[in-house]
N, C-alpha and C positions, 0 to 999 in steps of 0.2 A: 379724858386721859390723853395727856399727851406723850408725843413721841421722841426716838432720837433725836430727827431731826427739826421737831418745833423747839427744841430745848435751846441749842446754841445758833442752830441756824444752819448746821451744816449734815449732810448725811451722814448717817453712819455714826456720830457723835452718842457715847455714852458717858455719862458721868462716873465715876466713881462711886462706889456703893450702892450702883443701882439695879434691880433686879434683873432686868430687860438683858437680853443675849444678841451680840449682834451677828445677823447673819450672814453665811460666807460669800452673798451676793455684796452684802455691802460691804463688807471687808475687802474683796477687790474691787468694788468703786472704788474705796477709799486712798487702796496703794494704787492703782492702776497706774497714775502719772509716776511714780518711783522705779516701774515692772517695762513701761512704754519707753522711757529713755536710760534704761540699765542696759542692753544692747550696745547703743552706741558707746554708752560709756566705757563699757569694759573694752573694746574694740580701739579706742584712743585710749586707753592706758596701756595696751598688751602694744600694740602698735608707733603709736607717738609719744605718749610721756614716759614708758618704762623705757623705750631703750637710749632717750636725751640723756635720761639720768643718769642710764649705767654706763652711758659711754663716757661720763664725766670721770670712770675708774680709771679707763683707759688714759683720758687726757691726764692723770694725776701719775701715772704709773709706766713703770717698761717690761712690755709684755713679751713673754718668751714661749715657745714652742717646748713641749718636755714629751715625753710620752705617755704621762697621765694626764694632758689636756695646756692649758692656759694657765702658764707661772704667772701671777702682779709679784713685783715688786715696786711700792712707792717711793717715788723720787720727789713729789710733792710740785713746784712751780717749775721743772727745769726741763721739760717738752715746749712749755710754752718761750722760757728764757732763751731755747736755742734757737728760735723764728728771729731772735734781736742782735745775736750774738754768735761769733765764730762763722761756719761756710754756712749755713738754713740762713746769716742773715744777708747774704748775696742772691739766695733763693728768695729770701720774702719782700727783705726792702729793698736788695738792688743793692750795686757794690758805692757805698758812700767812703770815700779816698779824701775828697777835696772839695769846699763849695766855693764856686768861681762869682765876682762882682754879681753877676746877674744872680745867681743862686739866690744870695744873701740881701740883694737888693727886694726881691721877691717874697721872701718867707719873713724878713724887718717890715716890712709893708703889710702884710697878712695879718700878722703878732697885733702889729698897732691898732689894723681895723677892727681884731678883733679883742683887743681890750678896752677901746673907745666904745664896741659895742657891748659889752658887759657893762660901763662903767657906765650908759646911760639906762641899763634896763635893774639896775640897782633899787629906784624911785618907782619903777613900775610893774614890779612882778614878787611875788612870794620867795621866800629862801628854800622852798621848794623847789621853786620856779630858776631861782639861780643856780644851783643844785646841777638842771638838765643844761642851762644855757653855760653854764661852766666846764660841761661835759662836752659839749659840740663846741666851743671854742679850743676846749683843746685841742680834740681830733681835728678842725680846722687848721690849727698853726702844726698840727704834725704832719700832715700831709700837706702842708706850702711846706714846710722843709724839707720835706721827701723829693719833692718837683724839684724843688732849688739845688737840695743836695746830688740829683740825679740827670733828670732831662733837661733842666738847664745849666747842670753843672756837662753835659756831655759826656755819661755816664750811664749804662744799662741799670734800668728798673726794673724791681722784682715782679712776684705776682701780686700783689697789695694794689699795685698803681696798674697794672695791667687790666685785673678785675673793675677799678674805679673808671678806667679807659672805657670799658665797653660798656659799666652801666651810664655815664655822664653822657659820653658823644652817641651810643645806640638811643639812649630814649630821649634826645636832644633832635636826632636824625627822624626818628621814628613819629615824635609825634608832630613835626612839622608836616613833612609827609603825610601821617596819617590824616590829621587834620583839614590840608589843605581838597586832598581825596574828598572827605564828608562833605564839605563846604560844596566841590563841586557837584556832586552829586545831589544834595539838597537844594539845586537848583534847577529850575524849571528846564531842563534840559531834555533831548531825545535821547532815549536809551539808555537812562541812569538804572533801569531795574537790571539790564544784562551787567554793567558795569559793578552793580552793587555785588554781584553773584560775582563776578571773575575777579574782584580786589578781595574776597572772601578767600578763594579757595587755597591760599598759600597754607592759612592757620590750620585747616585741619589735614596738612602735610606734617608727619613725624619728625624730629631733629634730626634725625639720623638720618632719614632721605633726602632732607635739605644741605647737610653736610655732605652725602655723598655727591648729589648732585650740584653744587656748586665746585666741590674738588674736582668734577670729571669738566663742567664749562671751561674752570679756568687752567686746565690741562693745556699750557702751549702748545707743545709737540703734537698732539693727535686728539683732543677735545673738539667739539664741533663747530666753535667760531674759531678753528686754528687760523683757516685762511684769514678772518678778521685781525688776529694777535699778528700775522707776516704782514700784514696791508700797514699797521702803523709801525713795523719796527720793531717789534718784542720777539723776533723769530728765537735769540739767544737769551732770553732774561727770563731768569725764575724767581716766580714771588716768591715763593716758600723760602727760599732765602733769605729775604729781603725783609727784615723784621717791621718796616712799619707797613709797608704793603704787603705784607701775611694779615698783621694787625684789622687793616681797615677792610680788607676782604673778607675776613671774620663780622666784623661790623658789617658790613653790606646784608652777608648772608643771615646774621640776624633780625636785622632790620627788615628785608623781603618775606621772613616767617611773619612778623608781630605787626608789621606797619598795618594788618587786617582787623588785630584785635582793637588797635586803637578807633580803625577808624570805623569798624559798627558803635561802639562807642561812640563816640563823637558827633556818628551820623544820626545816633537815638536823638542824643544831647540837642542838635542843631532843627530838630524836627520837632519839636519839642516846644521850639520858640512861640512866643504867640505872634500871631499874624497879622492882627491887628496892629500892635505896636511897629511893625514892620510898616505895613499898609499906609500908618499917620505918618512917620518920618517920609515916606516918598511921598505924600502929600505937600509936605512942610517943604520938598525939593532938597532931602539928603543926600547926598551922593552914598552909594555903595561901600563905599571906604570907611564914609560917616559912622553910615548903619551897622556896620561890623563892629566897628571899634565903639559906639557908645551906645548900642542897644543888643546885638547880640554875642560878643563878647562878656559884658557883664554876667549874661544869663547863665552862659556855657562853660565860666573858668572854675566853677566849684566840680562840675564834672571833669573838666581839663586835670586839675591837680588832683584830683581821686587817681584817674587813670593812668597818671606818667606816675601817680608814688606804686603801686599794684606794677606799673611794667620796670618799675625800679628793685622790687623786691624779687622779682622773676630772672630779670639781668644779674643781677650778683650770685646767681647758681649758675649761671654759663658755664656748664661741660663739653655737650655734645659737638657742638662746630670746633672747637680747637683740638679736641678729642681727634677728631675724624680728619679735618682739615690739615692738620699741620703737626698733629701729637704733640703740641704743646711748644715744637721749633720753632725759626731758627733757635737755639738754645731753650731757651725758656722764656721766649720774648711774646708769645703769644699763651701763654698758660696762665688760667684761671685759678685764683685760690683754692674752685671745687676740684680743679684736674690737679691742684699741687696732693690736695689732701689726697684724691681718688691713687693718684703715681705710689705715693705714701705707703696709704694702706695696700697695693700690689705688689711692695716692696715689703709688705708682711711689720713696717714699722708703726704697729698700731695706737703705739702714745701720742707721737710726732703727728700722726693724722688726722688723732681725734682733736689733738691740739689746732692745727691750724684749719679745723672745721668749728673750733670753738670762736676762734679768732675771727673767722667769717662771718659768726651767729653776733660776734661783739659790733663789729664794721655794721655790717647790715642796720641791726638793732641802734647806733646812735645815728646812720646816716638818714634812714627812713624816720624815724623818729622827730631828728628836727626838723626833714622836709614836712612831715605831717603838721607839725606843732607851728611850725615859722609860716608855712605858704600855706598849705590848707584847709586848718583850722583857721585862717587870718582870711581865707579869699571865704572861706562859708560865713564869718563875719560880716565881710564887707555885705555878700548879697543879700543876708538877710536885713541888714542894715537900710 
């Protein structure tokens, strides 16, 4: 006689029409994988997909206070339309008046390179494919216009180009930095284990302590390198004023949080090497330089480009340091698309905030996107190549 499970092969399996009753042991075998990940599930829909979606009411809608709770009224596109237009677009893109030679010199040069590149990846990619590399071209020539029509026209940029600012030059800053840390460190050196522990300890420092503590360092007046800030001359000069040194101060104190994530990273990545392959180039009489560049560089750039796209998608939430540092001043020269939205919503304007949190999710979503697509999936290529 056989059974359930010699019939199909699997526990618990009864056929139709057959006498056999299955038991409540094997009926939670059976569901158990359905019962073991319904937990989490419910916990990301209650928490992450249900409220993406409902706040997509908001982004469509203008939300009012009554005293039976929360009016919608739908406006449909025009939360988003006022980020482009009228005063939100000197909040978001920055006040565009005039694009000066260099502007235009700049964003004609962008346009071209990137319709030259479109027009050779025609022959080699899907209409799929064109589809995505048509999407990042644009957003490319939008933002060389933005630069042109703004920082090089000599003109304040919004938070759009501000946000872009700290993720480009921070994880530009950061993983060279990081980087160059692991290298030292994965070499035969005395006391790289204390060094490994004290380049660590920034990351598990809170944003908010690191904001606070870099606002109280670079306190002219009474901060604890004041007598350093009178030794070269800043006794009367205030960043916080001074929108691109607020800017790159922000960038500093981000960079001193993360430059640790990178570089356990990098240092797993660099340890990792085989040592052999090491071992024969300094037989063959590589130099150092050699050996970087065409034996452990190859190995370590598919981990390189994982890790600046991850501190890329981390960078473009930047709240907490211009939050704390600067509230978002001089004007709005240092505020974050996340701090335009967070300002927003404290201002109880909950369409306009959900809107340029959506606009954030869009930025984000093409910028990582073709970083992933163009560099990282192209450099895991090459290595496995």
């Amino acid at each position: 006689m056989s059974t359930a499970s010699d019939i199909d092969g699997r526990p618990g399996f009864v056929p139709a029409g057959s006498s056999q009753r299955e038991s409540w042991g094997e009926w939670i075998d059976r569901h158990s994988r359905t019962y073991f990940i319904a937990p989490a599930v419910v916990l990301i829909l209650l928490f992450a997909i249900f409220p993406t979606f409902y706040s997509i009411v908001f982004a469509l809608s203008r939300v009012r206070f009554t005293p039976e709770g929360l009016r919608f009224r739908f406006v449909g596109l025009q939360n988003f339309a006022k980020q482009f237009t009228g005063n939100e677009q000197v909040h978001f893109l920055g006040r565009i008046e005039g694009v000066s030679a260099a502007g235009w010199i700049f964003s004609l040069a962008v346009t071209a390179l990137a319709l030259w590149w479109l027009f050779r990846s025609v022959r080699k990619t899907s209409w799929v494919g064109m589809i995505g590399r048509t999407i990042s071209a644009a957003a490319a020539i939008g933002i060389a216009f933005l630069l042109g029509a703004t920082l090089l026209s000599f003109d304040p940029w919004g938070t759009l180009l501000t946000t872009l600012f700290y993720v480009v030059v921070g994880c530009i800053i950061q993983f060279i930095i990081g980087t160059g840390l692991a290298f030292l460190c994965s070499q035969p050196i005395t006391g790289k284990s204390f060094f490994r522990v004290i380049f660590f300890i920034p990351l598990m420092i809170t944003p908010l302590g690191v904001g606070y503590a870099f606002k109280m360092i670079l306190d002219i007046t009474k901060g604890p390198f004041q007598p350093f800030w009178d030794s070269i001359g800043l006794r009367d000069w205030a960043w916080s004023t001074d929108a691109w040194a607020a800017r790159w101060f922000i960038v500093v104190g981000d960079s001193w949080q993360w430059i640790p994530f990178i570089f356990i990273v990098m240092l797993a990545a660099l340890e990792n090497v085989p040592k052999d392959h090491v071992e024969a180039a300094q037989v063959d009489g590589a130099s150092n330089v050699q050996i970087f560049r065409e034996i452990v560089w190859p190995q370590v750039v598919p981990v390189a480009a994982t890790v600046i796209l991850i501190r890329m998608i981390e960078a473009f939430k930047i709240v907490d340091l211009p939050n704390i540092m600067t509230s978002g001043g001089p004007g709005i020269a240092t505020e974050s698309m996340s701090l335009h939205s967070f300002y927003l919503w404290r201002a109880n304007d909950y369409g306009q905030s959900a809107a340029v949190a959506y606009l954030l999710l869009i930025l984000t979503v093409v910028v990582c996107a073709s970083f992933f697509n163009y560099v990282v999936l192209n450099q895991f290529r090459k290595a496995r190549a």
